[in-house]
C-alpha positions as a Markdown table, in Angstrom:
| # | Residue | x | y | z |
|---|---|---|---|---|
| 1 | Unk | 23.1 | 2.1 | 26.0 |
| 2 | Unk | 20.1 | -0.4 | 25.3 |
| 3 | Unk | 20.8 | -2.3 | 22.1 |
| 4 | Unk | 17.2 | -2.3 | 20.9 |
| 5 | Unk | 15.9 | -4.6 | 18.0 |
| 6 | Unk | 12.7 | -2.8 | 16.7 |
| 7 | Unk | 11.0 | -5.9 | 15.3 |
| 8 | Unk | 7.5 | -4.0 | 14.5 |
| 9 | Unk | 9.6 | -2.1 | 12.0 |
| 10 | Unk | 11.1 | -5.2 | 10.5 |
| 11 | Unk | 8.3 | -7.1 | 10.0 |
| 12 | Unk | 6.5 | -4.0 | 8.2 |
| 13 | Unk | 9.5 | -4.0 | 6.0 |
| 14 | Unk | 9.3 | -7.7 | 5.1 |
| 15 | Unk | 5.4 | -7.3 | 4.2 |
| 16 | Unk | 6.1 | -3.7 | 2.6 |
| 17 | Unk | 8.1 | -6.1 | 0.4 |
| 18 | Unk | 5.6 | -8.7 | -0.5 |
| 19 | Unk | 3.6 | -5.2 | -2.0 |
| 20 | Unk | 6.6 | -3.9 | -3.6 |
| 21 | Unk | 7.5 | -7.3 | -5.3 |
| 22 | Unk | 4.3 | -7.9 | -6.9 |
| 23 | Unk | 3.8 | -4.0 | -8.5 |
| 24 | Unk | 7.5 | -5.0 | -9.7 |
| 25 | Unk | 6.3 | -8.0 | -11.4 |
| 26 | Unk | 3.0 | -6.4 | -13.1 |
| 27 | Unk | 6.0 | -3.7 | -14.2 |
| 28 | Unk | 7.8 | -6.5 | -16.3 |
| 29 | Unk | 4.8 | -9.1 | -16.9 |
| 30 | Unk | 2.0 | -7.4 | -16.3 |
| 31 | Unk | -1.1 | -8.2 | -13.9 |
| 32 | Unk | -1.9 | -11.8 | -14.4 |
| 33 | Unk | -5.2 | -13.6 | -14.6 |
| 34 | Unk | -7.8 | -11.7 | -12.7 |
| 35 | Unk | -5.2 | -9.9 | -9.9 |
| 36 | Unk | -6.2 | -6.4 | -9.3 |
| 37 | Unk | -5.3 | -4.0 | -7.0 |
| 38 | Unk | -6.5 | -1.8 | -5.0 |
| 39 | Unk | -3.9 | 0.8 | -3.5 |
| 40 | Unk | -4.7 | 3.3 | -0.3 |
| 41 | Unk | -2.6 | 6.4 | 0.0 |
| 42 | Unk | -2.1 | 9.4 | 1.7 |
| 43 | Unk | -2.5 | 12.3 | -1.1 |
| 44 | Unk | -1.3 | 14.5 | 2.0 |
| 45 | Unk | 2.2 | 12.3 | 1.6 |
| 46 | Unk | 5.2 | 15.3 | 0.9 |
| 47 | Unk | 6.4 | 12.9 | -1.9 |
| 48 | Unk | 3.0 | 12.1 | -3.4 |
| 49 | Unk | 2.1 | 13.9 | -6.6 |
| 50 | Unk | -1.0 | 13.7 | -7.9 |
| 51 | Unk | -3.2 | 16.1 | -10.2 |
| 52 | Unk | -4.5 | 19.6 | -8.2 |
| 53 | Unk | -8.3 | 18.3 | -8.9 |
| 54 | Unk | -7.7 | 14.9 | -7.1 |
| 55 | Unk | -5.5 | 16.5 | -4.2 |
| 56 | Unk | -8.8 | 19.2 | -3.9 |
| 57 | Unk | -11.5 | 16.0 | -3.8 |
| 58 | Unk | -9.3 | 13.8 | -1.7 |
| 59 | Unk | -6.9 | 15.7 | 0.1 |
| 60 | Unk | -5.6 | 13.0 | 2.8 |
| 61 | Unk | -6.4 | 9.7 | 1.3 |
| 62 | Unk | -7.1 | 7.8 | -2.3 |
| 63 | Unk | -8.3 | 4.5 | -3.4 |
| 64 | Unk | -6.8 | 3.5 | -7.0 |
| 65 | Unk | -7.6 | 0.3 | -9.0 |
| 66 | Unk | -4.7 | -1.0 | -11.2 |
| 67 | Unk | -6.6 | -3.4 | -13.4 |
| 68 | Unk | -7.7 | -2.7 | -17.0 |
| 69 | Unk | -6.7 | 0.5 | -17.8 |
| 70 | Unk | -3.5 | 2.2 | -16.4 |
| 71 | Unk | 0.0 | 2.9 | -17.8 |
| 72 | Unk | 3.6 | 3.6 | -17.5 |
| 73 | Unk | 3.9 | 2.1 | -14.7 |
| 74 | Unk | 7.5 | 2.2 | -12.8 |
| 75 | Unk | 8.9 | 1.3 | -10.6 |
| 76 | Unk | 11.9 | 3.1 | -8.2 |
| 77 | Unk | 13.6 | 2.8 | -4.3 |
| 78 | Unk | 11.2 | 4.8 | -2.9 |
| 79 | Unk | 7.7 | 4.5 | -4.9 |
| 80 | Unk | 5.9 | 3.6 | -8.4 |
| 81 | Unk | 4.3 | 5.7 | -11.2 |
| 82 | Unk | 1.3 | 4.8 | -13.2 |
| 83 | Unk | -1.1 | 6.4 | -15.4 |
| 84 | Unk | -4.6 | 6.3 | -14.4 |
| 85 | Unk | -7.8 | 7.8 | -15.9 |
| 86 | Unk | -10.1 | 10.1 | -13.3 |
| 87 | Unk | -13.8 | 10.7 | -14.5 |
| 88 | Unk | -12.2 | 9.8 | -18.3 |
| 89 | Unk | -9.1 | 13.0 | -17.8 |
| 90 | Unk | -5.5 | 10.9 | -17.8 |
| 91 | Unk | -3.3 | 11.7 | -14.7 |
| 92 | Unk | 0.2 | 10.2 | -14.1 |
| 93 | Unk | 0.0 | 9.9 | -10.3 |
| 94 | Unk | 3.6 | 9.1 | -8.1 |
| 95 | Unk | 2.7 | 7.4 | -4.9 |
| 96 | Unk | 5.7 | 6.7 | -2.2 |
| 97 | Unk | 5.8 | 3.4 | -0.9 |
| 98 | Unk | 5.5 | 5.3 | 2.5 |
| 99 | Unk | 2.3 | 6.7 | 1.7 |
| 100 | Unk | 0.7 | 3.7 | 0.9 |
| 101 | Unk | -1.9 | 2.7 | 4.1 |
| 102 | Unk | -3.8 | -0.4 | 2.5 |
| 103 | Unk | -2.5 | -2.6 | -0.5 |
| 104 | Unk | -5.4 | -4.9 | -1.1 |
| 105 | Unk | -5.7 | -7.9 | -4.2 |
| 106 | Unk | -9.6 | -9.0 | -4.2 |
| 107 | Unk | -9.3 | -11.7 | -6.6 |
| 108 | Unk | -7.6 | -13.7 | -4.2 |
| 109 | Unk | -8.8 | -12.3 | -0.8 |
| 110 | Unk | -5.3 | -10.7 | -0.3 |
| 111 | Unk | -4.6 | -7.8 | 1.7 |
| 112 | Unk | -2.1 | -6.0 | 4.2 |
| 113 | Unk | -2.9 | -2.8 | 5.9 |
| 114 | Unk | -0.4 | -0.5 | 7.5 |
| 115 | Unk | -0.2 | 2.3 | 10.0 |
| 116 | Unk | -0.7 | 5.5 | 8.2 |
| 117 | Unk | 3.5 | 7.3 | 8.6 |
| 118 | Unk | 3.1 | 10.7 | 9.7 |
| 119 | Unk | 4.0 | 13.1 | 7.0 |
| 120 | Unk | 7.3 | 14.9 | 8.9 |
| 121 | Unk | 8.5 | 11.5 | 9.3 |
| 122 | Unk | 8.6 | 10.3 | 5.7 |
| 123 | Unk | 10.2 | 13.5 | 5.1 |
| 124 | Unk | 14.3 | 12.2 | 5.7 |
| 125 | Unk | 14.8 | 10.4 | 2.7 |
| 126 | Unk | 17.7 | 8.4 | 4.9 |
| 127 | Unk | 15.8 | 7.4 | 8.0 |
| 128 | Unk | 12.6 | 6.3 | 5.1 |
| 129 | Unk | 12.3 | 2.7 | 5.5 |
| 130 | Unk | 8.6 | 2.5 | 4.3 |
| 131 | Unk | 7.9 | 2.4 | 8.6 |
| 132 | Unk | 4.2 | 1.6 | 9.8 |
| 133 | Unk | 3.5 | -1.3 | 11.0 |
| 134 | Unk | 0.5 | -3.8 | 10.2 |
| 135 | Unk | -2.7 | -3.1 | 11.5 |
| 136 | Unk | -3.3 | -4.0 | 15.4 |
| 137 | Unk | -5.8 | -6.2 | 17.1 |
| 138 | Unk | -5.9 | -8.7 | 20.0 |
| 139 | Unk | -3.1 | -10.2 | 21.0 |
| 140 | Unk | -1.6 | -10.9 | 17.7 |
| 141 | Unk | 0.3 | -7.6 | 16.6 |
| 142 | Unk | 0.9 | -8.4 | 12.9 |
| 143 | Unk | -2.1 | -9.3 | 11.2 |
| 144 | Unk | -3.2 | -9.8 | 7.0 |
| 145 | Unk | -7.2 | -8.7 | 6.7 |
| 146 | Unk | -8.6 | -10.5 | 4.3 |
| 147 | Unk | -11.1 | -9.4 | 2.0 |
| 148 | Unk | -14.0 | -10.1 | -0.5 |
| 149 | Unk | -13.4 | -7.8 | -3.1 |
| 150 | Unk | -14.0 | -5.0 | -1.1 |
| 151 | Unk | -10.9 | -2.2 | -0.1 |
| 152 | Unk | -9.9 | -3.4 | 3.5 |
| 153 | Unk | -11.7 | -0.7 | 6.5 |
| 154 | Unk | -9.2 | 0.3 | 8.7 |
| 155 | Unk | -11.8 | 0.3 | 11.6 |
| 156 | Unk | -12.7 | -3.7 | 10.8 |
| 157 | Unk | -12.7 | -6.0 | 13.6 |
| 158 | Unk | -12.2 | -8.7 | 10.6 |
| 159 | Unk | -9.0 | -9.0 | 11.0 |
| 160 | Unk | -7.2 | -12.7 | 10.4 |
| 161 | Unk | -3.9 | -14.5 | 11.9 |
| 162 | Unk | -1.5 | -15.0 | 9.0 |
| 163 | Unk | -1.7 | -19.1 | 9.7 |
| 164 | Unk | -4.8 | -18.8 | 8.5 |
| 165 | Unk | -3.2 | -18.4 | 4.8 |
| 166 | Unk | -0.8 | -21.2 | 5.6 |
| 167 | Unk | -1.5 | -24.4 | 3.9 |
| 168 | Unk | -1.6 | -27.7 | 6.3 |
């Protein structure tokens, strides 16, 4: 038997967490300064509920913007709920922390990406980990795109070491 150490996994975890950590601090303080974020996720996710209308116009994938105007927002193991408003009609939205592809923060360039988690996988509540991994380019697997207020393209070649984020 091959004791393997699956470090692609790990690291996603430990950046999952960074994501996690700040919607758990706009939960208790709420967003601070100018931070905003923008949140990818697969509407196709088994866990992900979201209004019949939305799932019909976007039926893989979503872009949401948590910044003036959402609500209830909580926060459990597995995901968050938040009120949003869609073309002014008030939703409550739950989105897995599994289902989330892009977690982006424009008003400090800020943003991780991760490996879209194929549905029957996220599917055994005990396996979830929030698996994926960061997006990959070059020879650097584990990479933080940065952005300028823009959502983060999956297909971007503008993708940046983390020690470029690392003071000197």
């Amino acid at each position: 038997m091959t004791d393997v150490l699956d470090y692609d996994l790990m690291v996603d975890n430990a950046l999952r967490g960074v994501m996690v950590s700040a919607i758990e601090l706009v939960t208790r303080e709420g967003l601070p300064g100018d931070h905003h974020f923008y949140i990818t996720f697969r509407t196709d996710h088994p866990r992900a509920r979201v209004g019949d209308d939305l799932k019909d116009k976007y039926p893989e994938e979503i872009t949401v913007v948590m910044q003036h105007q959402f609500w209830d927002l909580t926060v459990d193991d597995k995901g968050f709920t938040l009120g949003l408003s869609f073309n002014q009609v008030p939703q409550t939205l739950y989105i897995p922390f599994a289902a989330v592809t892009a977690f982006v923060d424009p008003s400090v360039k800020f943003g991780l990406q991760f490996r879209p988690q194929a549905a029957n996988d996220a599917e055994d509540d005990d396996e979830e980990t929030g698996g994926g991994a960061l997006v990959e380019s070059g020879d650097t697997p584990h990479q933080i795109q940065p952005t300028d207020g823009e959502a983060p393209d999956a297909d971007s070649d503008n993708v940046v070491a983390l020690d470029h984020f690392r003071k000197k």
